[in-house]
MITORPA-983624 format. One record per residue (C-alpha): residue number from 1; residue in three letters; x, y, z. Coordinates in Angstrom, 2 decimals. Layout:
residues N
<r><num>NUM</num><residu>ALA</residu><X>X</X><Y>Y</Y><Z>Z</Z></r>
...
This chain:
residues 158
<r><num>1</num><residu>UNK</residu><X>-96.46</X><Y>23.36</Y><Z>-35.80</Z></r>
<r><num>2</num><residu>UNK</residu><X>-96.38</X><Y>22.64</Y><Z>-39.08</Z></r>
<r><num>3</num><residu>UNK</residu><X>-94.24</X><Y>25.33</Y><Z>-41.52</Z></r>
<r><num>4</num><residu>UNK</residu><X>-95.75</X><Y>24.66</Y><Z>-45.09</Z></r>
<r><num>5</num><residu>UNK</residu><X>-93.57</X><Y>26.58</Y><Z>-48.03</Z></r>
<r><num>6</num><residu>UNK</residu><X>-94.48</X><Y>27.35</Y><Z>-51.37</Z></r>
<r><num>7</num><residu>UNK</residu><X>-92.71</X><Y>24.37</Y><Z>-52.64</Z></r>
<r><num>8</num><residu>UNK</residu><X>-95.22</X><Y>22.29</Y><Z>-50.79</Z></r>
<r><num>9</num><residu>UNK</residu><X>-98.02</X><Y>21.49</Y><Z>-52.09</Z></r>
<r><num>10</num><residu>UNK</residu><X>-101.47</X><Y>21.65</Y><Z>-49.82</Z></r>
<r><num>11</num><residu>UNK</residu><X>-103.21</X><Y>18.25</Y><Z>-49.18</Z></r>
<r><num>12</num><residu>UNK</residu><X>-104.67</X><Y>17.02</Y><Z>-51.50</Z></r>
<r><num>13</num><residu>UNK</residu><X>-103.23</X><Y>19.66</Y><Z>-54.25</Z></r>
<r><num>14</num><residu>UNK</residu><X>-101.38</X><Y>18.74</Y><Z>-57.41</Z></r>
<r><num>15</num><residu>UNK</residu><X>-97.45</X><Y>19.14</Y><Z>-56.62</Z></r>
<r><num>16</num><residu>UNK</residu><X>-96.37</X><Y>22.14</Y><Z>-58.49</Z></r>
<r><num>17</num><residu>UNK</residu><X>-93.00</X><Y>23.92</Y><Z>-59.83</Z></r>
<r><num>18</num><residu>UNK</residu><X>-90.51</X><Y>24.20</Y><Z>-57.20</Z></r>
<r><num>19</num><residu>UNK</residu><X>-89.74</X><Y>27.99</Y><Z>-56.96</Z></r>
<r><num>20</num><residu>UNK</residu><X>-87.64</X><Y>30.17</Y><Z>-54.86</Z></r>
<r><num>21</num><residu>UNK</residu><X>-88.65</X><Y>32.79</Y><Z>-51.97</Z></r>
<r><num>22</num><residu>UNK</residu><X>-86.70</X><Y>36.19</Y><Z>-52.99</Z></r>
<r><num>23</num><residu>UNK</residu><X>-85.71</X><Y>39.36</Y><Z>-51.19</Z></r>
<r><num>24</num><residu>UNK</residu><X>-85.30</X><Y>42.18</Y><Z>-53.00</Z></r>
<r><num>25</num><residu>UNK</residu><X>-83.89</X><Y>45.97</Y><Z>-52.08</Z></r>
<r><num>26</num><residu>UNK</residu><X>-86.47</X><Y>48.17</Y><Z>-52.23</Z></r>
<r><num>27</num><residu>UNK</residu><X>-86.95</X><Y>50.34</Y><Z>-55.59</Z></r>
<r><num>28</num><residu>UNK</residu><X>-88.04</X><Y>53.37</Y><Z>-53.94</Z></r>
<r><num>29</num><residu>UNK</residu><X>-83.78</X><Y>53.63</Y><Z>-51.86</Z></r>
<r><num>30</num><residu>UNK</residu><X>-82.91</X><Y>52.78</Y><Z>-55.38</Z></r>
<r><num>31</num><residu>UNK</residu><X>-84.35</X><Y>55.93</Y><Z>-56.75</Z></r>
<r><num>32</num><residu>UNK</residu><X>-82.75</X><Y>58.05</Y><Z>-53.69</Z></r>
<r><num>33</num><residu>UNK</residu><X>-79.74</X><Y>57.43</Y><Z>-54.14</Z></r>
<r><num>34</num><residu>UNK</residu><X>-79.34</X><Y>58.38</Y><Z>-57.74</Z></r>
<r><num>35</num><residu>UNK</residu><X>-81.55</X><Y>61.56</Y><Z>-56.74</Z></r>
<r><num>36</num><residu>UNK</residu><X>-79.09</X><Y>62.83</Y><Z>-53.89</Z></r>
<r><num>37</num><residu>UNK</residu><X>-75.85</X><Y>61.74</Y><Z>-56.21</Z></r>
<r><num>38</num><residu>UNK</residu><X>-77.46</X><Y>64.21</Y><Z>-59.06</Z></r>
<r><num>39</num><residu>UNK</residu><X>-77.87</X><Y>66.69</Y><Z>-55.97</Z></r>
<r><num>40</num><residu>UNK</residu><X>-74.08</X><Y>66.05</Y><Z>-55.21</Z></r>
<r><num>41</num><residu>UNK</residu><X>-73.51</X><Y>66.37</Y><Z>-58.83</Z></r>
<r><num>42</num><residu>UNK</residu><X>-75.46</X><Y>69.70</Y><Z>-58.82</Z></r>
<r><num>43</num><residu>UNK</residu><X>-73.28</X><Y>70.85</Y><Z>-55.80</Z></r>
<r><num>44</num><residu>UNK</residu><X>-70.26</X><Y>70.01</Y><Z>-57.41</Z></r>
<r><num>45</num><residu>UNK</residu><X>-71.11</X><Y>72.15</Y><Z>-60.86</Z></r>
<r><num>46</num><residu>UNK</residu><X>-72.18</X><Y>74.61</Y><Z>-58.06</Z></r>
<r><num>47</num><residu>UNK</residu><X>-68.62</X><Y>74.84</Y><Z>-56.01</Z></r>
<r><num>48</num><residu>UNK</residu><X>-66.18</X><Y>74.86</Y><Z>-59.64</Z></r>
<r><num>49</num><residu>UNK</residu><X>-64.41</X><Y>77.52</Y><Z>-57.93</Z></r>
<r><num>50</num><residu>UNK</residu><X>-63.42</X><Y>75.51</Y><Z>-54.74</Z></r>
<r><num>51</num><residu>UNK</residu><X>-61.24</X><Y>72.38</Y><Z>-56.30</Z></r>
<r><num>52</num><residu>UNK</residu><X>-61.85</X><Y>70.47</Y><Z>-52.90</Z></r>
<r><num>53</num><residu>UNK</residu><X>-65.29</X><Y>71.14</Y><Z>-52.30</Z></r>
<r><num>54</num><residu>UNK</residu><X>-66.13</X><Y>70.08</Y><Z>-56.05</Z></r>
<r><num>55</num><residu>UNK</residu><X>-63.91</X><Y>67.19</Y><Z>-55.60</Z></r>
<r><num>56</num><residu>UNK</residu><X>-65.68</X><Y>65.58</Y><Z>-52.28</Z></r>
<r><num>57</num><residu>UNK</residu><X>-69.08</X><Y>66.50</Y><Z>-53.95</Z></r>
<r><num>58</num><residu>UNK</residu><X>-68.34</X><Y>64.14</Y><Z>-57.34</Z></r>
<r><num>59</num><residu>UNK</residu><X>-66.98</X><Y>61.67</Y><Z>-54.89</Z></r>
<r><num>60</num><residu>UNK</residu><X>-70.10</X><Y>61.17</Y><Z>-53.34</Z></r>
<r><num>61</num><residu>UNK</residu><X>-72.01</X><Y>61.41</Y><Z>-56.29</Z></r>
<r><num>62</num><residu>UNK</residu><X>-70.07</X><Y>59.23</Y><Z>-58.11</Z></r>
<r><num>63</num><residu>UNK</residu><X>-70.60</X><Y>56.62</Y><Z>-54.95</Z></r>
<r><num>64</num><residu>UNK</residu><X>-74.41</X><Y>57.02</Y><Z>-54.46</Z></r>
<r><num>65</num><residu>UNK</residu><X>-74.51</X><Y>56.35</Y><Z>-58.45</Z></r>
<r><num>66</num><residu>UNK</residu><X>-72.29</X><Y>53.30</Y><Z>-58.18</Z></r>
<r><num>67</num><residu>UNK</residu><X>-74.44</X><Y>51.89</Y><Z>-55.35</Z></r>
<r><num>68</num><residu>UNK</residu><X>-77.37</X><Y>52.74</Y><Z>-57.18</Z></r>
<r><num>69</num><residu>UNK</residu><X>-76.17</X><Y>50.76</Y><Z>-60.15</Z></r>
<r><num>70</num><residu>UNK</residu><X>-75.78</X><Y>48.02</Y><Z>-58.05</Z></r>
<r><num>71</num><residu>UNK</residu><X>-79.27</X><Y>48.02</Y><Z>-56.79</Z></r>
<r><num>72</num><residu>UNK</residu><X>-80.19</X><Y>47.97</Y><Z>-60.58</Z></r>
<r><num>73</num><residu>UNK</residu><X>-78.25</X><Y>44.82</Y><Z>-62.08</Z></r>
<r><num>74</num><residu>UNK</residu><X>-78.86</X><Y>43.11</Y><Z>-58.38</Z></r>
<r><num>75</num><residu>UNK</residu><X>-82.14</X><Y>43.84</Y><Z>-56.95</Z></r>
<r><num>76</num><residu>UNK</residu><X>-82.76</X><Y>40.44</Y><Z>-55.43</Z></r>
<r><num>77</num><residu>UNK</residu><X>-80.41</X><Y>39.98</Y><Z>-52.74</Z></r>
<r><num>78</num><residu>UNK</residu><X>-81.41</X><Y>36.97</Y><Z>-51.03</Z></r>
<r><num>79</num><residu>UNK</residu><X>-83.32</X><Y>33.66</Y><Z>-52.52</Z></r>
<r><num>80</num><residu>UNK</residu><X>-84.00</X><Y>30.88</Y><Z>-50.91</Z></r>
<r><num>81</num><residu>UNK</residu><X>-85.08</X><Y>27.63</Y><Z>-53.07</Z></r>
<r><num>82</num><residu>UNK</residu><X>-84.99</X><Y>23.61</Y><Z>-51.88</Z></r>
<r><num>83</num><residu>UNK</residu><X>-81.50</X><Y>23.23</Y><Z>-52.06</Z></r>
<r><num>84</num><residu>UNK</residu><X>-79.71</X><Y>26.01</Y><Z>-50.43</Z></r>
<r><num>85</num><residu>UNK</residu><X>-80.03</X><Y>30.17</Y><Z>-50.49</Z></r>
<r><num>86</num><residu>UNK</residu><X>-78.08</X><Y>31.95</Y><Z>-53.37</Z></r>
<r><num>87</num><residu>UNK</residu><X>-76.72</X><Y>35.50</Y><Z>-52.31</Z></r>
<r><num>88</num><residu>UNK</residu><X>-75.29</X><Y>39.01</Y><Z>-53.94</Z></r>
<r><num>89</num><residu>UNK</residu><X>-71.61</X><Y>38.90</Y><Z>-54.12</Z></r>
<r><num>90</num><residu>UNK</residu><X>-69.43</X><Y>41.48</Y><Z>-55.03</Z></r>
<r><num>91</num><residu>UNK</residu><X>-70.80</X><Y>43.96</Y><Z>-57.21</Z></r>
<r><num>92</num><residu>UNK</residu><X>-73.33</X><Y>42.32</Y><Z>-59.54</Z></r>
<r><num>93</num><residu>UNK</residu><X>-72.36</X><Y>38.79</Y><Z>-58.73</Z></r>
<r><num>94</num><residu>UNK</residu><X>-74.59</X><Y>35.66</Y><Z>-57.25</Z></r>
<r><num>95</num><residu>UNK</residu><X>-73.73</X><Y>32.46</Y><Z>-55.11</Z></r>
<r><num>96</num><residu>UNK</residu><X>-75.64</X><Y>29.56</Y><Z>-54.57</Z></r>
<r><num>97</num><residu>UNK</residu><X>-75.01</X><Y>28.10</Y><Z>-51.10</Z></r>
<r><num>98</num><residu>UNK</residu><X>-76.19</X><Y>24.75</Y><Z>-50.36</Z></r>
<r><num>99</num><residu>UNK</residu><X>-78.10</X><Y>24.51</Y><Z>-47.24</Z></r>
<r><num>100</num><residu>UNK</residu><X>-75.08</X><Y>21.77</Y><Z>-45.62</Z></r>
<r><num>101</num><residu>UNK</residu><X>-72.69</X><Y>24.15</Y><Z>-46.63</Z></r>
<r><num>102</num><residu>UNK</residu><X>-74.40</X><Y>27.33</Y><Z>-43.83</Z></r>
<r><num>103</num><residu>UNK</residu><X>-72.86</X><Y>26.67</Y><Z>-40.87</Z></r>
<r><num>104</num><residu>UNK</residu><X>-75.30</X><Y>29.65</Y><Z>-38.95</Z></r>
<r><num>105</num><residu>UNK</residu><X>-78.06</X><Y>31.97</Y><Z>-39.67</Z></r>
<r><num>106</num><residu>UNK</residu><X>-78.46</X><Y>34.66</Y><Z>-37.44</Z></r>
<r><num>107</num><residu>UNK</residu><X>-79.26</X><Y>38.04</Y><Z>-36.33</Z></r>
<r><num>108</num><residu>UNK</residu><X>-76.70</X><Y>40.77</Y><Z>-35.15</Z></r>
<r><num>109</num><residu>UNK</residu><X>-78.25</X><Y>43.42</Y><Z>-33.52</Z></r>
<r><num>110</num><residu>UNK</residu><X>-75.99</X><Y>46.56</Y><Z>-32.24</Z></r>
<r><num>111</num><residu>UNK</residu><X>-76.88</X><Y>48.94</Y><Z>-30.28</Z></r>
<r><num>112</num><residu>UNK</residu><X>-75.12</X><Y>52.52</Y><Z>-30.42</Z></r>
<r><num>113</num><residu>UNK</residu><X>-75.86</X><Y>56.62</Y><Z>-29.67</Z></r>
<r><num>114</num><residu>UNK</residu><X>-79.48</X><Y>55.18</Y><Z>-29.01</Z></r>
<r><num>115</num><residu>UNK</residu><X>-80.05</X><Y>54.03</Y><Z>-32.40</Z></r>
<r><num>116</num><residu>UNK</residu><X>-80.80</X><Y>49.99</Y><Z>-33.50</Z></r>
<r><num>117</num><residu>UNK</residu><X>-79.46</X><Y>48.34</Y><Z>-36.10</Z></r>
<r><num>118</num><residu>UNK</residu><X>-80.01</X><Y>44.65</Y><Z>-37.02</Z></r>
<r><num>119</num><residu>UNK</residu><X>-78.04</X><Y>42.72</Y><Z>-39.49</Z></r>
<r><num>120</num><residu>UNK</residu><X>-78.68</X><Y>39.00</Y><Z>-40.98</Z></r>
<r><num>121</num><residu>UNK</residu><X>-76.02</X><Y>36.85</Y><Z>-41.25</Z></r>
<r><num>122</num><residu>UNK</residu><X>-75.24</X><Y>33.68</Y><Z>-43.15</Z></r>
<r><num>123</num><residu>UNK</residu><X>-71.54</X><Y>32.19</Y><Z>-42.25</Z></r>
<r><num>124</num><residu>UNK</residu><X>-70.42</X><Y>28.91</Y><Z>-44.42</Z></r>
<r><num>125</num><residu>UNK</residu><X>-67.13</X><Y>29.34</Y><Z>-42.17</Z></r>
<r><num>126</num><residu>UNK</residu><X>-65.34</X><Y>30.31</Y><Z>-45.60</Z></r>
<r><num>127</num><residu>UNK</residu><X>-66.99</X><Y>33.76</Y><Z>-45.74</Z></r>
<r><num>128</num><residu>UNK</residu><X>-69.95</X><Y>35.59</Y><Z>-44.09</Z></r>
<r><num>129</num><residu>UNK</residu><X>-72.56</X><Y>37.42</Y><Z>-45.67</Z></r>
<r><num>130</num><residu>UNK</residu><X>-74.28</X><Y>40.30</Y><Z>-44.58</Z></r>
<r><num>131</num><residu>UNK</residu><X>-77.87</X><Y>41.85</Y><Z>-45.29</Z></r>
<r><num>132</num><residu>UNK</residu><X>-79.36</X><Y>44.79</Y><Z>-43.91</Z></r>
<r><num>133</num><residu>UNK</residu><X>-83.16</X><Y>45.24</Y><Z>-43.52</Z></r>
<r><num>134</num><residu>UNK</residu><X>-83.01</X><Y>47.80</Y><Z>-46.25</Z></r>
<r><num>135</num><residu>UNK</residu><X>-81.49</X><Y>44.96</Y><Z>-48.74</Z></r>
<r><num>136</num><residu>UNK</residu><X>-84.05</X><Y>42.78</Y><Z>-47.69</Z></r>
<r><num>137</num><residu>UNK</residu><X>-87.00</X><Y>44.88</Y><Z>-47.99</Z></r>
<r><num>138</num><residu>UNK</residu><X>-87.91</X><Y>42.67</Y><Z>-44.42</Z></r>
<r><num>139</num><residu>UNK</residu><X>-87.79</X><Y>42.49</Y><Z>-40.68</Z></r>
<r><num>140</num><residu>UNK</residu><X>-83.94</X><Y>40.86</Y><Z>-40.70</Z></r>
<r><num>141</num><residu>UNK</residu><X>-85.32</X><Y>38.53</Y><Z>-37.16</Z></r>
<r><num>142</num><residu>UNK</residu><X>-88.36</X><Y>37.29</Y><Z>-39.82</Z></r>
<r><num>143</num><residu>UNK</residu><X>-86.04</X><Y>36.43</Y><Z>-42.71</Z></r>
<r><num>144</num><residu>UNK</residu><X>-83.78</X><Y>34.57</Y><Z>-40.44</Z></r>
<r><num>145</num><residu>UNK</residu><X>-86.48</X><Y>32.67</Y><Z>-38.66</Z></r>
<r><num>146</num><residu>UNK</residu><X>-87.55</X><Y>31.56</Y><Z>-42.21</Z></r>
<r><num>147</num><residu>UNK</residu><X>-84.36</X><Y>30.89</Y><Z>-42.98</Z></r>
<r><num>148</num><residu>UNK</residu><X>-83.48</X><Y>28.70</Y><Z>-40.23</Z></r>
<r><num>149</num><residu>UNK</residu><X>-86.94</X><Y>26.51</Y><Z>-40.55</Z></r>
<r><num>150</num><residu>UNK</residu><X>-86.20</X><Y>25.90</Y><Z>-44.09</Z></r>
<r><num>151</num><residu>UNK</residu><X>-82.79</X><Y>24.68</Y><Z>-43.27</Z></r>
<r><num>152</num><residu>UNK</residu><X>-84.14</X><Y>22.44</Y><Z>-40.62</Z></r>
<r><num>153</num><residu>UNK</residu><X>-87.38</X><Y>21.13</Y><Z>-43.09</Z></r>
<r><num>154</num><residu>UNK</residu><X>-84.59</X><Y>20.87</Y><Z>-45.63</Z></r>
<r><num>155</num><residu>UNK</residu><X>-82.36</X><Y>18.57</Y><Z>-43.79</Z></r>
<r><num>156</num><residu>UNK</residu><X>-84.63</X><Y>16.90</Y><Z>-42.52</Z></r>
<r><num>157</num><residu>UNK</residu><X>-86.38</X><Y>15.39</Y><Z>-46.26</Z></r>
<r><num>158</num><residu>UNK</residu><X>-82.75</X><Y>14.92</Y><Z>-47.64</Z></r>
């Protein structure tokens, strides 16, 4: 089995631009989560009388907007181009990680009060990073078994 990327051209096919596979968080959680932190906001205007109730109300509002934010200068969490993957850091930052520097790609699935979660990982032994199908707008199993296939096609032409 042959994998063919969109950095490869078909037989016969002129060679084009080398561009980059991307996985982006999906707008419509975006939109969510500034609609329930205007909710929280509402509650809060709504419980002025109760300092602690209005005070764990702007809290969360005040989270849900920050995330939000994040989903706005970040959308594209993962890439994946010839030479490596580049990631979200931090807040609103990227990092380019050459493929020689990942030392595994994998999936960690949990299991817990009956409900599933799967997470990808990428560990360079320095530091690990974590996407959740949400970020990825993808099946986190599918992403990694693209992940690890480029890796392997990559290392193998260099």
């Amino acid at each position: 089995m042959e994998l063919r990327t969109p950095w490869m051209p078909e037989e016969g096919a002129e060679p084009e631009r080398q561009r980059e596979l991307r996985w982006r968080v999906n707008p419509r959680f975006t939109v969510l989560k500034f609609a329930v932190a205007v909710l929280f906001a509402v509650v809060a205007a709504m419980f002025g009388s109760d300092p602690a109730g209005a005070g764990i109300a702007l809290v969360a509002a005040a989270a849900l907007a920050a995330f939000g934010l994040r989903d706005l200068l970040v959308p594209v969490r993962l890439a994946v181009d010839p030479t490596g993957v580049t990631v979200a850091s931090g807040f609103a930052g990227r990092r380019h990680l050459p493929w020689a520097a990942i030392d595994r790609i994998r999936v960690d699935e949990r299991r817990r009060l009956g409900v599933r979660s799967q997470l990808l990982e990428i560990d360079t032994g320095d530091s690990l990073h974590l996407f959740s199908a949400y970020e990825l707008s993808a099946s986190c199993e599918e992403v990694a078994t693209l992940l690890q296939a480029l890796r392997s096609q990559a290392t193998r032409t260099a």
